[in-house]
C-alpha positions as CSV (number, residue, x, y, z in Angstrom):
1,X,0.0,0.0,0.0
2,X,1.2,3.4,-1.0
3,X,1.0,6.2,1.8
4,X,-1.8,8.6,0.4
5,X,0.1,12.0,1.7
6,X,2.9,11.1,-0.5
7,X,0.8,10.6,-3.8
8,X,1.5,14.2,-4.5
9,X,4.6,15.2,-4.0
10,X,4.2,15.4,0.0
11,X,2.4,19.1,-0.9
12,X,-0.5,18.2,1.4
13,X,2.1,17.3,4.2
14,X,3.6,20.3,3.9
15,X,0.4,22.5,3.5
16,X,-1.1,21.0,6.5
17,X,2.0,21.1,8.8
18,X,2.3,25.2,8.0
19,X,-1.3,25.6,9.0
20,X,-0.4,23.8,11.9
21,X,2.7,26.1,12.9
22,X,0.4,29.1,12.3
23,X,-1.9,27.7,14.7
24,X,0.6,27.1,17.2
25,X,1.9,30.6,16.4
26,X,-1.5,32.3,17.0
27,X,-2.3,30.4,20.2
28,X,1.2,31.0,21.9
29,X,0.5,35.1,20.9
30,X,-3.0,34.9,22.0
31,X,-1.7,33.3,25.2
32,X,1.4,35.5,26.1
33,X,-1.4,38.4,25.3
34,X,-3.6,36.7,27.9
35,X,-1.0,36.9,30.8
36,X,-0.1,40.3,30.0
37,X,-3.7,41.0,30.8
38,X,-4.0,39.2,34.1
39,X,-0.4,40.9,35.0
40,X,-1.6,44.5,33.8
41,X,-5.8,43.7,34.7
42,X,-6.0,46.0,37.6
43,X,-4.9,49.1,35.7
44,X,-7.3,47.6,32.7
45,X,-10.2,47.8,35.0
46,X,-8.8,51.1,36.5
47,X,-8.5,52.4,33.1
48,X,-12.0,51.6,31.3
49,X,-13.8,52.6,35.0
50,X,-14.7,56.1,33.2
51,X,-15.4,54.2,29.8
52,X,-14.3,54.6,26.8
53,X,-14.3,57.7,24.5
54,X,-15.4,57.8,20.7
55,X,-11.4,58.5,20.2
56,X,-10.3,55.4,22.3
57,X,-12.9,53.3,21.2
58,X,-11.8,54.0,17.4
59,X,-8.2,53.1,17.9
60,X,-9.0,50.1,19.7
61,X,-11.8,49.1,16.6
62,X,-9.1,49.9,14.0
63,X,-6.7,47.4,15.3
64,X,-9.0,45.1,16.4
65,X,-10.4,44.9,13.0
66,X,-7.0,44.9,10.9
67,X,-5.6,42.2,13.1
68,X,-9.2,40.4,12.4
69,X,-9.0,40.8,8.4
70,X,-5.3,39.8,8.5
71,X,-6.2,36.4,9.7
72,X,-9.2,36.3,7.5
73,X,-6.5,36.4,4.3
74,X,-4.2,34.2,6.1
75,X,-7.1,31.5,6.1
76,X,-8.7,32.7,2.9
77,X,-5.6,30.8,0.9
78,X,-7.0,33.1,-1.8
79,X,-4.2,35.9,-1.0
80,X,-4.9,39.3,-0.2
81,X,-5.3,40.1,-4.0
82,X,-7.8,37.3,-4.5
83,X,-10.0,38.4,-1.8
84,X,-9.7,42.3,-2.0
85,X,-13.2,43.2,-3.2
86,X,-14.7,41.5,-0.1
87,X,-11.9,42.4,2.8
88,X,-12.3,46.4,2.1
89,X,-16.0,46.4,2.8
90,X,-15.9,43.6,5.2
91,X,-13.5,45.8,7.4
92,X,-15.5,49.2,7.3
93,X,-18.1,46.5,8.6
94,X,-16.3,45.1,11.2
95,X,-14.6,48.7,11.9
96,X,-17.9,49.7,13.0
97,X,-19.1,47.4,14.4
98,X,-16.0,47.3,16.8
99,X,-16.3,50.8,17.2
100,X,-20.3,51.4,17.9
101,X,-19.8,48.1,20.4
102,X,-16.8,49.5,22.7
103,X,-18.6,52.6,22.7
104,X,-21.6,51.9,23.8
105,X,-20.9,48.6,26.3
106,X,-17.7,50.4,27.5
């Protein structure tokens, strides 16, 4: 019997072991961006205890939403070029919606 993941060249193999690294990649940022939050939570809480601004709110939507659209082409697979006509709108959308909901719930 022939091993199925080296029918093609080992391309499958390949593809599915850098999905997995970016994987491990995102969970290992999202983690160390976790403990930074329980080390630095007290001025968090200090900080949004007067809520957030429309200024603040739109600095923390803007990043929110390119970080959000740049993993949305990462697992497109389409590339950035591919997929332009649908990230542009889809991050005004998410922009706003970012924005409007720290506004208003912070």
């Amino acid at each position: 019997m022939s091993d199925p993941l080296k029918s093609d060249g080992g391309k499958d193999a390949r593809a599915m072991q850098r999905i997995g690294l970016i994987l491990v990649a995102l969970c290992v940022l999202w983690l160390a961006a976790a403990a930074l939050m329980v080390v630095n939570f007290g001025g968090l809480v200090e900080a949004l205890d007067a809520g957030l601004g429309w200024r603040e709110a739109a600095v923390l939507a803007f990043f929110a939403s390119t970080s959000l659209v740049i993993v949305f082409t990462l697992v497109a697979g389409d590339g950035l070029l591919g997929e332009l006509q649908f990230l542009i709108p889809g991050f005004f959308m998410l922009f706003g919606f970012f924005w409007l909901g720290l506004v208003l719930l912070f």
